[in-house]
N, C-alpha and C positions, 0 to 999 in steps of 0.2 A: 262619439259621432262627430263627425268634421270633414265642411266642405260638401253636407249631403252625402256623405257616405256611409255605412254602416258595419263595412267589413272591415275595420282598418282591425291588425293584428302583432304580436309581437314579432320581428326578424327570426329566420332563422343566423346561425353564425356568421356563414359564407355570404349570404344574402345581407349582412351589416357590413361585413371587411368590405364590399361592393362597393361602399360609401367611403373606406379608407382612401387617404392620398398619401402617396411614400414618396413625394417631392422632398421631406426633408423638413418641413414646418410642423409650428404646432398649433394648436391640433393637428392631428391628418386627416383632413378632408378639405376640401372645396369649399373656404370661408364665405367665398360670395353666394352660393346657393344655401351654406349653411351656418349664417356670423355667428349662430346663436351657442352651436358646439360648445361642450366644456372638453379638457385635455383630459379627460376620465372616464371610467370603462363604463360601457351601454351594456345594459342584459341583450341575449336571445335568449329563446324560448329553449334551447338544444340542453339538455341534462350532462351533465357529465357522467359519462357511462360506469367510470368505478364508485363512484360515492353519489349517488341521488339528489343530495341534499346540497349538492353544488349544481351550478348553470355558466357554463358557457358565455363570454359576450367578448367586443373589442374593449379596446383601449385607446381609446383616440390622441391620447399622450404618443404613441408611436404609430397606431396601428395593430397591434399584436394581439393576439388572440389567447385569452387565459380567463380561468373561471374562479369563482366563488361561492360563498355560502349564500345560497337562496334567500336566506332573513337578512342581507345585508342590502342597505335602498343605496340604488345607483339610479341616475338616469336610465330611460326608457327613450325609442324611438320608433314612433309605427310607422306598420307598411301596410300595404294592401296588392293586391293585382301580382301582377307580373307576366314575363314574357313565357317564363316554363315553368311552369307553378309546381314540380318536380326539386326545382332548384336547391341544393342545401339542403333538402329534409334527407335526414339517416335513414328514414323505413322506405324510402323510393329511390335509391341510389339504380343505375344500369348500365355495368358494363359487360363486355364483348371479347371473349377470347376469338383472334383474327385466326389464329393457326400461322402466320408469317412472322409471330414475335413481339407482335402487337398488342393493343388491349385499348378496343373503343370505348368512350364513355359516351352513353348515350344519350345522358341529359345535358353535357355541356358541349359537347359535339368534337370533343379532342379526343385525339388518339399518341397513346405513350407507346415508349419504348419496354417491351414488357420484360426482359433480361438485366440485369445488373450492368452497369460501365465499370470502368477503371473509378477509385475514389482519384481526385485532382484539385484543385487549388479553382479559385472561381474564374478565373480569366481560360484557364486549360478546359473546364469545363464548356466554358462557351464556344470554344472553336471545334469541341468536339462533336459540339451537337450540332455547328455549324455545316461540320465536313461529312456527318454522318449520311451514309445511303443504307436504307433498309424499308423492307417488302416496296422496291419500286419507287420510295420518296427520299427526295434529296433536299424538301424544307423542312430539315427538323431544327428545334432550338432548344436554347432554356428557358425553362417556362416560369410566368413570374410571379410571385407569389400567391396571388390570386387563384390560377391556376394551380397551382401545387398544392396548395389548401383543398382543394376538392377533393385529392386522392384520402385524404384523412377521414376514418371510419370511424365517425363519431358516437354509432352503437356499437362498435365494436365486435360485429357480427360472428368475426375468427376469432376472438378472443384476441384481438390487438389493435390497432388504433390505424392499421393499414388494412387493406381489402386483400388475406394472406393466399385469398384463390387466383385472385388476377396476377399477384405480385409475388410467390411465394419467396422472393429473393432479398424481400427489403432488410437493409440491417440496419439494427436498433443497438448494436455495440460498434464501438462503446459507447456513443452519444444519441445515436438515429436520426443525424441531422440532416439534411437533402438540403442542396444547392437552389436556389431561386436566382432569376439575373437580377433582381430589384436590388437595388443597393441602399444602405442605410449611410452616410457622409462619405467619405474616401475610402476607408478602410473596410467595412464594412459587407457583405453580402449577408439580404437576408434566406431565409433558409425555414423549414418545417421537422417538426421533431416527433419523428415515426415513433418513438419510443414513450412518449408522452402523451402527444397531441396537441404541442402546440408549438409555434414558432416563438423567435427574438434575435433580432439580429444581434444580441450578445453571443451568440454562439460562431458566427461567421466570419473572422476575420478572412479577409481577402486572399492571402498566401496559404492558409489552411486549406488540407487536405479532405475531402468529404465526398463522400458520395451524391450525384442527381440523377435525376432520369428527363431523357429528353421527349419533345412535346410537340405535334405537329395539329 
């Protein structure tokens, strides 16, 4: 209990990265609302869907999202309330086949591009999403990590770590890494790993070729 509250509860995943800051410092987050941060992974509540006995959390040393064993004590950070209380949790995910190519999410209110692009280098990616026209819109982008992290199916409903009904196209060879615009120092682009489920911008060097999907 705190503050008169009584509902405060563990994060979900997404709903902790929310707190990420990918300016490049460390910790990542917003020291002035939170000096007290360590540069070390927070639990959420989200299980890791092939081994139980793991959980899900960030890592506030980058921001990166990877799990561990349950009996190991890390930092905790509660939450309460929210805007879509839908948010982040795996058993209420909803999305939207458009029939134009599309595929709305309906808790986060974005809409992707549901078809595969060309794989490309992080700069070729951005102008593609920039120049793209599709079902009538001409504001698409690349979407930033944040963003890109939602598409990740944390129960693994299809038997994969992507949503394989909306996206039947996603590739997980060799690496499964999808392009984000967020960048990690110079060189860098971070990126989400379909084939896993989690990101690091160790996988993204800038000139490397990969596959994204754009995000309106």
């Amino acid at each position: 209990r705190h503050g008169g509250f009584a509902d405060w509860r563990l994060p979900h995943r997404e709903e902790l990265r929310a707190l990420a800051d990918y300016a490049g410092h460390v910790p990542a987050i917003d020291r002035g609302r939170f000096p007290l941060c360590r540069p070390a992974f927070y639990w959420s509540c989200d299980a890791y869907a092939e081994d139980e006995s793991r959980k899900w959390g960030i890592y506030f040393g980058y921001g990166c999202a990877i799990c561990f064993r349950a009996g190991n004590r890390y930092p905790v950070r509660a939450v309460r309330g929210g805007l879509r209380p839908a948010f982040g949790d795996p058993g209420r995910y909803a999305f939207r086949d458009n029939g134009d190519g599309t595929v709305s999410d309906l808790v986060t209110g974005l809409m992707w591009k549901q078809e595969e692009s060309p794989d490309a280098n992080w700069e070729d990616a951005l102008r593609f999403c920039a120049s793209l026209e599709l079902a009538s819109h001409t504001d698409w982008r690349l979407p930033d990590l944040r963003e890109l992290a939602t598409l990740v199916d944390l129960g693994r409903s299809d038997g994969a770590w992507f949503h394989r009904r909306f996206f039947p196209g996603v590739k997980t060879a060799p690496l499964g890494f999808y392009w984000a615009s967020t960048t990690h120092g110079e060189s860098f682009g971070w990126g989400v790993n379909f084939q896993f489920g989690y990101d690091g911008y160790y996988a993204g060097k800038k000139h490397g070729r990969y596959p994204f999907r754009p995000v309106r």
